[in-house]
C-alpha positions in Angstrom: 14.6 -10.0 -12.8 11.1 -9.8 -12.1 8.8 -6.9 -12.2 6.7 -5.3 -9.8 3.4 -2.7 -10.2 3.9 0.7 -9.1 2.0 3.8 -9.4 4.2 7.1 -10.2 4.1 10.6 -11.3 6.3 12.0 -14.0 5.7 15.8 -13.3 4.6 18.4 -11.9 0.5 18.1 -11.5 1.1 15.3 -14.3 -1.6 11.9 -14.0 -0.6 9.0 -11.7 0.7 6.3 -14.1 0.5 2.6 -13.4 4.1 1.1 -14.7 5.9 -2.1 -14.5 9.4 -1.6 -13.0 12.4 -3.7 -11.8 11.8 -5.1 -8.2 15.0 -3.1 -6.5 17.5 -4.8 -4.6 18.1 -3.2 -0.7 21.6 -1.5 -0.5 23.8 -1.1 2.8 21.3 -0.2 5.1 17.9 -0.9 3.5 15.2 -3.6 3.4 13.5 -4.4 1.2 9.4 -4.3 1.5 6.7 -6.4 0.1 3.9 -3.4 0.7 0.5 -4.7 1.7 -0.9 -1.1 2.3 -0.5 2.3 1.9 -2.3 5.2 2.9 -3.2 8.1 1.2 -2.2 11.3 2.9 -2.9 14.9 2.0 0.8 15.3 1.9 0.8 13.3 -1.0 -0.6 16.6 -2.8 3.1 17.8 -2.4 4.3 14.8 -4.9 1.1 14.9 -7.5 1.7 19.2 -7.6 5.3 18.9 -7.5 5.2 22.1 -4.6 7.8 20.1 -2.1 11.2 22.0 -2.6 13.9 19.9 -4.7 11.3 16.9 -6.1 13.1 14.8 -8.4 10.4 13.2 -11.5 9.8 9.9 -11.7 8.6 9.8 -8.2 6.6 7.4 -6.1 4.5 9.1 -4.1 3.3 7.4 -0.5 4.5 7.3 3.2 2.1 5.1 5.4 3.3 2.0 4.5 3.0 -1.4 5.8 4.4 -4.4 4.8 6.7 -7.4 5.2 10.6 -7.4 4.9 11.6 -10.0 1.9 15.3 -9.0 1.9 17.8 -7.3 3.7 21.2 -5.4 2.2 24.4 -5.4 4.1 25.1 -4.0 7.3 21.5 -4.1 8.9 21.2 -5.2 12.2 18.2 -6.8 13.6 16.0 -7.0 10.9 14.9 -10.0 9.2 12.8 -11.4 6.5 9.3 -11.9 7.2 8.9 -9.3 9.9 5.8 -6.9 9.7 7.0 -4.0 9.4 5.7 0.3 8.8 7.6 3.1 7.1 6.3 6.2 7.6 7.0 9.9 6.5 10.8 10.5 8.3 12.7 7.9 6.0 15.3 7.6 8.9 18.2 9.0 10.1 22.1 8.9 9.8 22.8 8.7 14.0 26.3 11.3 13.3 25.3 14.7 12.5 24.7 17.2 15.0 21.3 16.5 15.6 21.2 13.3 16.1 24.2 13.5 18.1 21.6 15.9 20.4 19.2 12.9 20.0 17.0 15.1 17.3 16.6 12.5 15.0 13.3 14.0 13.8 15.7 16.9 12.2 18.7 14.8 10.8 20.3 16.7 8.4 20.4 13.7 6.3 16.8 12.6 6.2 14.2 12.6 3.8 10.9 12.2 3.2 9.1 8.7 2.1 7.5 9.4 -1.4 8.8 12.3 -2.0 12.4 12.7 -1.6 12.6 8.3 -2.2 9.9 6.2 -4.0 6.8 5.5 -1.6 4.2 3.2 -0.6 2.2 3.2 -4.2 3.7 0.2 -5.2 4.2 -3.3 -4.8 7.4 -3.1 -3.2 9.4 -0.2 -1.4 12.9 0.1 -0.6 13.2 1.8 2.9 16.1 2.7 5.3 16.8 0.5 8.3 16.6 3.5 10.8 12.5 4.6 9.2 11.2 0.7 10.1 8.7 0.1 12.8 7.3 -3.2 14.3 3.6 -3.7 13.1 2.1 -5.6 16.1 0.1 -8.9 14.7 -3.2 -7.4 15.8 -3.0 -4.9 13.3 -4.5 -5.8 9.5 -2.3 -3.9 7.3 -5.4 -1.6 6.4 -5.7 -0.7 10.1 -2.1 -0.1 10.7 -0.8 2.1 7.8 -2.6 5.5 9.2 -1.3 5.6 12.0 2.3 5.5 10.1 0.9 9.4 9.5 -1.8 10.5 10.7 -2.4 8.2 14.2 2.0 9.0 15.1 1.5 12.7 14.2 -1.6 12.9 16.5 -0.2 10.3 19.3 3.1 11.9 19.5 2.0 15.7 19.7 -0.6 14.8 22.1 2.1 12.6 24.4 4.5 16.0 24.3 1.7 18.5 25.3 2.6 18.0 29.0 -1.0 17.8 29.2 -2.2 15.7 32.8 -4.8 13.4 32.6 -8.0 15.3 33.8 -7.0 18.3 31.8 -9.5 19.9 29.5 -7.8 19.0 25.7 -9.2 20.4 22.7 -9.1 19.0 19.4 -10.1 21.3 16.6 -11.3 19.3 13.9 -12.9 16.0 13.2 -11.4 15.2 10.2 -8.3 12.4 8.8 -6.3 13.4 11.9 -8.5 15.0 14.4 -11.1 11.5 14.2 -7.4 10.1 15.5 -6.8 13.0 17.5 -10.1 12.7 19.9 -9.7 8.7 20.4 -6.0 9.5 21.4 -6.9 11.9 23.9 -9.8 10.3 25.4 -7.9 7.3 25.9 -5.0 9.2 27.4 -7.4 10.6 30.3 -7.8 14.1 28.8 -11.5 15.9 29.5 -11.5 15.7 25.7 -13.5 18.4 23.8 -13.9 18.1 20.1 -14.3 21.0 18.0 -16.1 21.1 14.1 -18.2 22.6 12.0 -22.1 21.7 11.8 -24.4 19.4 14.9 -23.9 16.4 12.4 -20.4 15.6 13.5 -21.5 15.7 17.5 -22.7 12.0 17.4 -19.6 11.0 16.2 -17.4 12.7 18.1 -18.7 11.1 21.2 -18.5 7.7 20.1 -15.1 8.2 19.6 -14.6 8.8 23.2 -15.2 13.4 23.0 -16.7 14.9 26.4 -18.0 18.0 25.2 -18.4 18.8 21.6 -18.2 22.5 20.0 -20.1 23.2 16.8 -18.0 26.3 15.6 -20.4 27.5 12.8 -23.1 27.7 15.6 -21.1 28.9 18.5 -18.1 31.0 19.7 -15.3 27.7 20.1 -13.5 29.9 22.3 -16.2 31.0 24.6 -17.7 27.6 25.0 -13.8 26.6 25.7 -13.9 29.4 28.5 -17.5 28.2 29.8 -14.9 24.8 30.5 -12.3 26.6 32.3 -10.0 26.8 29.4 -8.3 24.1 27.3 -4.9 23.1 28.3 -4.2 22.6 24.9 -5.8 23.0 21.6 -4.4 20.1 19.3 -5.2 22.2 15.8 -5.4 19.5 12.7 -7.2 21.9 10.2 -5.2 23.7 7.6 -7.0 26.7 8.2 -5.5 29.1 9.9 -9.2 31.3 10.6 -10.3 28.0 12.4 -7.0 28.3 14.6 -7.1 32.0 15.7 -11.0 31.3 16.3 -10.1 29.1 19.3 -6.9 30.8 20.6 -9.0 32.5 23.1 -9.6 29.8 24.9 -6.6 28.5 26.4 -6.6 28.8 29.9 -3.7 30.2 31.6 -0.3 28.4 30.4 -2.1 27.1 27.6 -1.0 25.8 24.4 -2.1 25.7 20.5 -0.1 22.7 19.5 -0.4 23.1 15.3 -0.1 19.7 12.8 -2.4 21.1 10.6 -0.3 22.7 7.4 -2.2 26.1 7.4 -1.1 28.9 4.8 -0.8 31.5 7.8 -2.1 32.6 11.7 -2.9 35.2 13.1 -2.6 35.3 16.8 -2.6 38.1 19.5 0.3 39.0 21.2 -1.0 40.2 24.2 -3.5 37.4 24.4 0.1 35.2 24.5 1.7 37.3 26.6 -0.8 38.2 29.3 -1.7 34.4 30.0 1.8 33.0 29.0 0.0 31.1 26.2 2.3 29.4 23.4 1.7 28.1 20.0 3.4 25.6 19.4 4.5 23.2 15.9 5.0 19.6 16.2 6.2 17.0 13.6 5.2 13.6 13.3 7.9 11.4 14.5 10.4 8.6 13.8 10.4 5.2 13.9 9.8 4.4 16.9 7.6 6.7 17.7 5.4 5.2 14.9 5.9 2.1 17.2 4.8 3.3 19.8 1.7 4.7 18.6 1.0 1.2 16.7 1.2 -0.2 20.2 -0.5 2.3 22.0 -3.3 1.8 19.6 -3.6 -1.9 20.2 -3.4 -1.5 23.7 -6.4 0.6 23.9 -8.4 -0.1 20.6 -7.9 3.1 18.7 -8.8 2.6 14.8 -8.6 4.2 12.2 -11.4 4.6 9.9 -10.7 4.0 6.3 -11.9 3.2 2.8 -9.7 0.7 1.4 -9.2 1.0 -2.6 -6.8 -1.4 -4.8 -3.5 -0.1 -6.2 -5.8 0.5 -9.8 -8.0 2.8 -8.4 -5.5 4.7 -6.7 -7.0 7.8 -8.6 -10.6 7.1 -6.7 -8.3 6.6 -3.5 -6.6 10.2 -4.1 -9.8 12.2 -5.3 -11.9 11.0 -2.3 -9.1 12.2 0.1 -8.7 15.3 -1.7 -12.4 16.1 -2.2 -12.8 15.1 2.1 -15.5 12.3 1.1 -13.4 9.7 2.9 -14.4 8.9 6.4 -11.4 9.0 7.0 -8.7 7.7 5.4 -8.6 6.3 2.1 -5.9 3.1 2.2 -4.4 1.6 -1.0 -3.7 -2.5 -0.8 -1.6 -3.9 -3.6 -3.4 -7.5 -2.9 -0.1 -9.3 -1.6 
């Protein structure tokens, strides 16, 4: 059987180790991958520090992955060898429990989590569930696509279920691996988008990514300037801290809404700030398949990149210490050279 690369951990906080292992064979249900790319994702801190209930050692960390199908178990419909495909962090779902019977397939009690509940992207070849595949549209590189497996559906999707109107004043707080994502999304869905970050160095940027109005938070109140504005019919919050988040709650307008994909430890929020303006906060998870699809598309459509720093699968401990340390503008992307 031949041998493939792959890049695992062993335990808790252990090193990332380069091994050889068997190339797997797809079950019922799976294909098989020949990965091109894989980003790396804050959430892959959960794998390397072992702090993601149940985590089962050897694992395989990595889940924006893109790649092309080289075989196909039984009983999988519709997909083939040789199509481009994307696996991103919801590794499917079963289409019988009572959630997806609701059409909740985002909380299937049977799914897990790519590279972290099944081996991930940090290899040369990934076995993946028929139900987590998405079409990667040809204009895409593989560099180019796998973020938005993560970060570009988790941005996309919340944004698309704001029930924000184009024309809307649309905050996003944060300028970062998701929020860079975050501001081209909105601006291309029509949103008066307002970009929110610490320090007058990130303005120029901002606004080449298609930002209105940009905040600088460490020089200014974000929530009075969002006032001064009439009030942000959302805030899309993709920092993890939750300081930064109550900072702006103040300035949602009336009906407003703090849509959180930023992991922060805790919030603090006012209830009669909620209560007086029927202001929510809300939390939103990535997505599925196809919503990975759609943002893939989406992206084409209107030429939203991402911004990355492409490292080979050897210097995958590079690729993780510049995403960890925030030095990667944005998103560090591992290739396996295939």
């Amino acid at each position: 059987m031949s041998r493939m690369r792959a890049v695992q951990v062993s335990e808790p906080n252990g090193p990332f180790e380069i091994v050889e292992r068997e190339i797997p064979e797809p079950g019922a249900g799976l294909v098989r991958i020949k990965v091109q790319a894989c980003g790396v994702c804050h959430s892959d801190s959960l794998t390397k520090e072992g702090t993601f209930p149940g985590l089962s050692y050897p694992r395989v960390p990595g889940h924006e992955v893109v790649g092309v199908i080289d075989a196909v178990g039984a009983s999988v419909p519709r997909w083939t060898t040789g199509q481009r495909v994307g696996v991103g962090w919801h590794d499917g779902y079963c289409g019988y429990c009572d959630f997806c019977r609701r059409g909740e397939f985002f909380a299937c009690e049977f799914a897990g989590v790519t590279g972290i509940t099944r081996d991930g992207g940090y290899a040369e070849y990934l076995l993946a569930r028929a139900s987590a595949l998405a079409l990667v549209p040809e204009e895409l590189s593989p560099v180019e696509a796998a973020p938005l497996m993560c970060a570009g559906v988790t941005t996309f999707n919340a944004l698309r279920n704001t029930g924000a109107r184009p024309g809307d004043v649309v905050a996003v707080l944060g300028v970062g691996g998701l929020g860079h994502l975050g501001v081209q999304f909105a601006a291309k869905m029509g949103f008066k988008t307002v970009a929110i970050a610490r320090g007058q160095d990130k303005e120029a940027l901002a606004r080449k990514l298609g930002a209105w109005h940009y905040i600088d938070s460490r020089a200014q109140d974000p929530a009075a300037e969002l006032v001064k504005l009439g009030g942000a019919k959302v805030i899309l919050a993709t920092v993890t801290s939750g300081d930064a988040m109550h900072a702006v709650l103040g300035g949602l307008r009336v009906n407003g809404k703090l849509m959180v994909i930023g992991a922060a430890d805790s919030l603090e929020a006012s209830p009669l700030l909620l209560i007086m303006g029927s202001r929510s906060i809300v939390g939103w998870y990535s997505g599925t398949s196809i919503d990975s699809q759609d943002t893939l598309s989406f992206s084409v459509l209107t030429g939203v990149r991402s911004m990355n720093a492409p490292f080979p699968l050897d210097r995958v401990n590079d690729a993780y210490e510049r995403m960890m340390s925030g030095k990667a503008r944005f998103r560090a992307v591992l290739t396996t050279g295939l």
